[in-house]
Backbone as CSV, one residue per row, in Angstrom:
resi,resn,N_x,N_y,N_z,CA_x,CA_y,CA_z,C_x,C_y,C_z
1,UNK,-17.816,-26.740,8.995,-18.725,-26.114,8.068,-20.046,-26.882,8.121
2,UNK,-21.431,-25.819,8.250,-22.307,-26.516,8.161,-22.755,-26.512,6.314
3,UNK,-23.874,-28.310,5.987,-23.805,-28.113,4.672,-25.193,-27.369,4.830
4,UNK,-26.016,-26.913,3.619,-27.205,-27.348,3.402,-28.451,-28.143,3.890
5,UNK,-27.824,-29.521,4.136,-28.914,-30.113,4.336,-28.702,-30.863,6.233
6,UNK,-27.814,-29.441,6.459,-27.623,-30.045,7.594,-26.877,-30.605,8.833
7,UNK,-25.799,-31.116,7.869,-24.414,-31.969,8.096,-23.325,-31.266,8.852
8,UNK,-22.557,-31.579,9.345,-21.824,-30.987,9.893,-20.239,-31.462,9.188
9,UNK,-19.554,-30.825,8.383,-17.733,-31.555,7.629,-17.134,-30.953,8.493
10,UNK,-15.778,-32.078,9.219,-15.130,-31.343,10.072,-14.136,-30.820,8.833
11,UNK,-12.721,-30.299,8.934,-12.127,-30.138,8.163,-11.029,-29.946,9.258
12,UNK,-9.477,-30.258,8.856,-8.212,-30.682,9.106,-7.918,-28.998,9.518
13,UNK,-8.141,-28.064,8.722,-7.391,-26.617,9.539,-8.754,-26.385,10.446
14,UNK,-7.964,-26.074,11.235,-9.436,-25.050,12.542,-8.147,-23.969,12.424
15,UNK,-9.276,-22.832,12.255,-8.887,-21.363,13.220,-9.939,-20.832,13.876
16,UNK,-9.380,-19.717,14.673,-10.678,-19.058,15.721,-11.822,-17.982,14.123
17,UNK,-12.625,-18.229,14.404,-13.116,-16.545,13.583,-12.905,-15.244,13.945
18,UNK,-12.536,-14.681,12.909,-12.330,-13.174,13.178,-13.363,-12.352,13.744
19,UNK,-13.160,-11.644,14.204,-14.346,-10.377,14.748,-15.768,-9.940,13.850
20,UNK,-14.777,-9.793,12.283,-15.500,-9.058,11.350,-16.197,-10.545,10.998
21,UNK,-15.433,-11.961,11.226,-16.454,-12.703,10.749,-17.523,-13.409,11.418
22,UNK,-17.275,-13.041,12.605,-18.553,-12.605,13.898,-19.611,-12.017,13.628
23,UNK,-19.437,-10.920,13.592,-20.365,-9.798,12.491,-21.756,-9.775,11.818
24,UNK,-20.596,-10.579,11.207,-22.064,-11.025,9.677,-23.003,-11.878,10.148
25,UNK,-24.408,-11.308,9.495,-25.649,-12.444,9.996,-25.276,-13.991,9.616
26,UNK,-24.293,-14.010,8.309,-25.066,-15.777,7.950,-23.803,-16.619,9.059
27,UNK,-22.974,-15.630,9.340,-22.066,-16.788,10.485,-22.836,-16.585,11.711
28,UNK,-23.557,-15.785,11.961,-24.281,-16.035,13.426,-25.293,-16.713,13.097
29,UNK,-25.818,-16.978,11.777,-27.395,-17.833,11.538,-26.145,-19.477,11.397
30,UNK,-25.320,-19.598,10.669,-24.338,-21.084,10.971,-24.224,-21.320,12.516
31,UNK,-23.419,-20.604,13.277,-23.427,-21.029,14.326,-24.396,-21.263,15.366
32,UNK,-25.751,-20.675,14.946,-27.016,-20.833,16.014,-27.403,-22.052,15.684
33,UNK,-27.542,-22.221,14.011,-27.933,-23.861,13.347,-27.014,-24.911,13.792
34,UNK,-25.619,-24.121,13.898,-24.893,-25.642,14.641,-25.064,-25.849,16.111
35,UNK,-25.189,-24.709,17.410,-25.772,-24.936,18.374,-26.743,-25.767,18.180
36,UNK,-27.819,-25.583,16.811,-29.515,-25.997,17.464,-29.160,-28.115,17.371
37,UNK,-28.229,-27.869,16.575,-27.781,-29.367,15.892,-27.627,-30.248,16.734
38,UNK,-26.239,-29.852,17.993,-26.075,-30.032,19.002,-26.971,-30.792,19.661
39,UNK,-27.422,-29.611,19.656,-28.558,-29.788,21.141,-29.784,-30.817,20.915
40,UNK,-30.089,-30.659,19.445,-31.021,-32.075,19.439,-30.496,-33.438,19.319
41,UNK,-29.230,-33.017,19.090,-28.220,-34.851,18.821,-28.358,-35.297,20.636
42,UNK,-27.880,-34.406,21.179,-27.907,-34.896,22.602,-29.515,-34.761,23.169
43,UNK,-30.096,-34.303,23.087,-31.145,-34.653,23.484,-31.938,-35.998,22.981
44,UNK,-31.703,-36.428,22.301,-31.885,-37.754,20.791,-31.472,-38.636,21.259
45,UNK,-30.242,-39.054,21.672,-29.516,-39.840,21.798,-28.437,-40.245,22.564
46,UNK,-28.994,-39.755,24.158,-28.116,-39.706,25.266,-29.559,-40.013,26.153
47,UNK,-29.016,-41.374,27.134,-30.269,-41.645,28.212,-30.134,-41.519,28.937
48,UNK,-31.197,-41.442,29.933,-31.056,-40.576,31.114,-30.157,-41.913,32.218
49,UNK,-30.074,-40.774,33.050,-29.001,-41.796,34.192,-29.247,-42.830,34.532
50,UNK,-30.701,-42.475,34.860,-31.296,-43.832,35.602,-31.670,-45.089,35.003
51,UNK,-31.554,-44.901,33.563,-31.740,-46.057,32.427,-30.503,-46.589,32.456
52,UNK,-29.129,-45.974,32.136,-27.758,-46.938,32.093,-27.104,-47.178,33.462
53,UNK,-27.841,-46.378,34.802,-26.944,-46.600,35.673,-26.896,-48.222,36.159
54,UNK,-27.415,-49.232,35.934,-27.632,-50.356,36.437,-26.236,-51.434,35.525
55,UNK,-25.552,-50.716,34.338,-25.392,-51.528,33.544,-23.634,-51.411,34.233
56,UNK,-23.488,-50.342,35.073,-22.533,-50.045,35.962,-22.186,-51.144,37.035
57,UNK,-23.497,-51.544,37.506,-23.472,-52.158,39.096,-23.572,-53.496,38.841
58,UNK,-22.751,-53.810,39.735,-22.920,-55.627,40.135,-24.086,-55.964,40.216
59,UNK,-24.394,-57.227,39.552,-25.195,-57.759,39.997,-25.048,-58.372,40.849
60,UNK,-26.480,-59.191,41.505,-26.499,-59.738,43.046,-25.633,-61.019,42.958
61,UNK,-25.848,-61.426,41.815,-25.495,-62.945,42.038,-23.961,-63.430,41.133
62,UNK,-23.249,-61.969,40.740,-22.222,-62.168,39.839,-20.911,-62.611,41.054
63,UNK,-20.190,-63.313,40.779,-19.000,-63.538,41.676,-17.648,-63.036,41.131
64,UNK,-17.562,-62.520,42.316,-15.977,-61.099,42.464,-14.986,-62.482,42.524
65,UNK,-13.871,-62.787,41.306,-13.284,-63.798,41.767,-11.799,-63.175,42.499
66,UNK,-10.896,-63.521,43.483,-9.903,-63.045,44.062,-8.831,-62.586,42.803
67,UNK,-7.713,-62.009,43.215,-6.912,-61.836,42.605,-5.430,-62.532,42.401
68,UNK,-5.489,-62.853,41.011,-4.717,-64.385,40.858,-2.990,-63.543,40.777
69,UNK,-2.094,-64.142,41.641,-0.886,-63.688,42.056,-0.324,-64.112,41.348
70,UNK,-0.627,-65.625,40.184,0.616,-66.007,39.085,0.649,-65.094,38.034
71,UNK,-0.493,-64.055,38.197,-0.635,-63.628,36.848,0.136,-62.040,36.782
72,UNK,0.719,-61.430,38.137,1.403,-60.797,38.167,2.277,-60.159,37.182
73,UNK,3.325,-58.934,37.153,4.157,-58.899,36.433,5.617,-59.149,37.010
74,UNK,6.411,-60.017,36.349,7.936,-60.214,36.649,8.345,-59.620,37.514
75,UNK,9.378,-59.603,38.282,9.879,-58.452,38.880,11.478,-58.636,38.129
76,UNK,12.012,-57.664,38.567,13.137,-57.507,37.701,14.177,-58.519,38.243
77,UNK,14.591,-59.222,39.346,15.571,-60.041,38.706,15.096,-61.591,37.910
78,UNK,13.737,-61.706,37.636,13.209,-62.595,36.966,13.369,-62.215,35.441
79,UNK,13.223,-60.913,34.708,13.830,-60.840,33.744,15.150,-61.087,33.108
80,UNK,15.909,-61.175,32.010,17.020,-61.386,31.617,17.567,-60.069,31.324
81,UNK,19.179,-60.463,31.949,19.684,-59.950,31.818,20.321,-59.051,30.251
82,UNK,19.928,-58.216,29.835,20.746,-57.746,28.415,21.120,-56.307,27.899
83,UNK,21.953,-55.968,27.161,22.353,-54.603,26.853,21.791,-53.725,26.678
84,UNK,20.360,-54.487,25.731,19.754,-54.140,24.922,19.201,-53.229,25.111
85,UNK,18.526,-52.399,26.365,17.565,-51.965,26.790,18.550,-50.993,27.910
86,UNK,19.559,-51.086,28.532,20.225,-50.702,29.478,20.057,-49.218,29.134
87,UNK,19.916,-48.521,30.530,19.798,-47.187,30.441,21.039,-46.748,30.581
88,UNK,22.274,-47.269,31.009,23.160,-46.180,31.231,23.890,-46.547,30.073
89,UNK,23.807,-47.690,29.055,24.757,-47.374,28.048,24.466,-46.123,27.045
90,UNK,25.766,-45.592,26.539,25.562,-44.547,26.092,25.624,-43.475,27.380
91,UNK,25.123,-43.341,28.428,25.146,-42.026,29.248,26.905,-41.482,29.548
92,UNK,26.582,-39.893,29.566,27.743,-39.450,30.034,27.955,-39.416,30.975
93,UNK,29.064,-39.973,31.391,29.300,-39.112,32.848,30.796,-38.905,33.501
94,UNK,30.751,-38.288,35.129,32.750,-37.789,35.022,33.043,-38.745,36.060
95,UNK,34.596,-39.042,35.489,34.825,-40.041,36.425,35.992,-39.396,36.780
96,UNK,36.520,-39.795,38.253,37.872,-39.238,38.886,38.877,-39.735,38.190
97,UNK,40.247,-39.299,37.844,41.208,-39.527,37.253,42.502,-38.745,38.230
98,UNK,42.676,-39.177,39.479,43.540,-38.557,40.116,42.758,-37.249,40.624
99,UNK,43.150,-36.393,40.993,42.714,-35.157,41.614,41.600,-34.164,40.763
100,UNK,41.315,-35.089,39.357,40.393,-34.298,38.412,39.377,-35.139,38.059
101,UNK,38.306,-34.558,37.593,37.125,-35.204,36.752,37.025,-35.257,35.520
102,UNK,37.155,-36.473,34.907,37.098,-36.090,32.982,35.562,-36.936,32.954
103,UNK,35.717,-36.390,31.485,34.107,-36.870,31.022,34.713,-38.246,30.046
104,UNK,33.743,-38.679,30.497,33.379,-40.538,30.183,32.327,-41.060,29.685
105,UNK,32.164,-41.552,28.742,30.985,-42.246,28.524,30.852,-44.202,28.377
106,UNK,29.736,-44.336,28.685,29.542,-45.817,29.035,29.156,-46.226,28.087
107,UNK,30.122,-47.605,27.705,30.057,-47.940,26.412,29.287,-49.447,26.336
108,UNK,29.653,-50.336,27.591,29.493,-51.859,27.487,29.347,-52.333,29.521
109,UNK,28.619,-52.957,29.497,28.623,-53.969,30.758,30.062,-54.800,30.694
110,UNK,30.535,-54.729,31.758,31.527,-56.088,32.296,31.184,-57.526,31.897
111,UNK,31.717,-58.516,31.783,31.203,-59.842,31.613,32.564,-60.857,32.541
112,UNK,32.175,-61.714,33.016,33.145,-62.373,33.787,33.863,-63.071,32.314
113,UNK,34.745,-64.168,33.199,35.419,-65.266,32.109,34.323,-65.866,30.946
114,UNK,33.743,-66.493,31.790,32.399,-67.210,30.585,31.654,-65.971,29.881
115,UNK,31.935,-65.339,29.807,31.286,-64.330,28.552,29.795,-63.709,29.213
116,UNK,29.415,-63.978,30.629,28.139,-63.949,31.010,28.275,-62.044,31.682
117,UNK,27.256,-61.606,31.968,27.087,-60.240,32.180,27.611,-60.654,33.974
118,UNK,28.214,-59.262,34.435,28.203,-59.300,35.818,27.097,-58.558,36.495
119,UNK,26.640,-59.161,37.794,25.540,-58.119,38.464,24.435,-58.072,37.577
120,UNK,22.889,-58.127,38.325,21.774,-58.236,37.911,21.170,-56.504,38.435
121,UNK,20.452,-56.594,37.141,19.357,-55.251,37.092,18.666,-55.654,38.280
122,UNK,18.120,-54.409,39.126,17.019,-54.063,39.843,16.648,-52.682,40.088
123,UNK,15.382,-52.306,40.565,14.587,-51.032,40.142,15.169,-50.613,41.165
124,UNK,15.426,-50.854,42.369,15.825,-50.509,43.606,17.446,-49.953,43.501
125,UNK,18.085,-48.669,43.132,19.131,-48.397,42.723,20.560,-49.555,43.837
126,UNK,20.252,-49.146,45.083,20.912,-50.184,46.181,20.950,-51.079,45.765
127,UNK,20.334,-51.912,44.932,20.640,-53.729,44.555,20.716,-53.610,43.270
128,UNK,20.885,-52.917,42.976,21.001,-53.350,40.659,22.650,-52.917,41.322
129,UNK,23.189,-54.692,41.008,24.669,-54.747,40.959,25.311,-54.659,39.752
130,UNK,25.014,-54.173,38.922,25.750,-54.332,37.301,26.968,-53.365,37.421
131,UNK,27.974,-54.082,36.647,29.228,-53.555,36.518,29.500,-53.318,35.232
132,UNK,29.973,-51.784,35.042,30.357,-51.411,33.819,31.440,-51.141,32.880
């Protein structure tokens, strides 16, 4: 809505206008005033290319430093191992039972004697050894 003196209030519902409210002069005199609004905000207050394009470009004497490899991200068998996050707990799926398929769902990772998880996550389906 335009106000009075100018302003532009957005407001939380938008709909399209109707035909009939097409129509009427004072919504075509609103919407020409909000075109004209527009058009002087950007003309006002947008600079031309050639004024900001520099603020883009290197300077001559700035130094490109290499790219630091400690700062990397983990790879996955550097993370820890935990439930917490595991995608297949919870998933369904069928497992053979003799000459048939029943449905199964995955409840928990394996853990050896010492209570520790078996097989480490990796993104690479071939090497994520985890046992379920």
């Amino acid at each position: 809505m335009i106000t009075k003196s100018g302003k532009v209030i957005a407001r939380t519902t938008i709909r399209a206008l109707t035909k009939d409210e097409l129509a009427t002069e004072a919504v075509q005199m609103d919407l020409a005033n909000f075109d004209n609004l527009v058009l002087d905000y950007f003309k006002n207050n947008i600079l031309p290319l050639e004024e900001t394009a520099s603020d883009f470009l290197f300077a001559q004497d700035e130094v490109i430093l290499p790219f630091d490899e400690e700062r990397t991200m983990p790879e996955d068998d550097d993370t820890p191992d935990t439930e917490a996050h595991d995608q297949y707990i919870t998933a369904k799926v069928m497992l053979p039972r003799g000459d048939v398929l029943e449905k199964a769902i995955v409840t928990s990772r394996k853990r050896d004697a010492n209570g520790a998880l078996i097989g480490r996550a990796n993104s690479n389906p071939l090497l994520d050894t985890r046992v379920y």
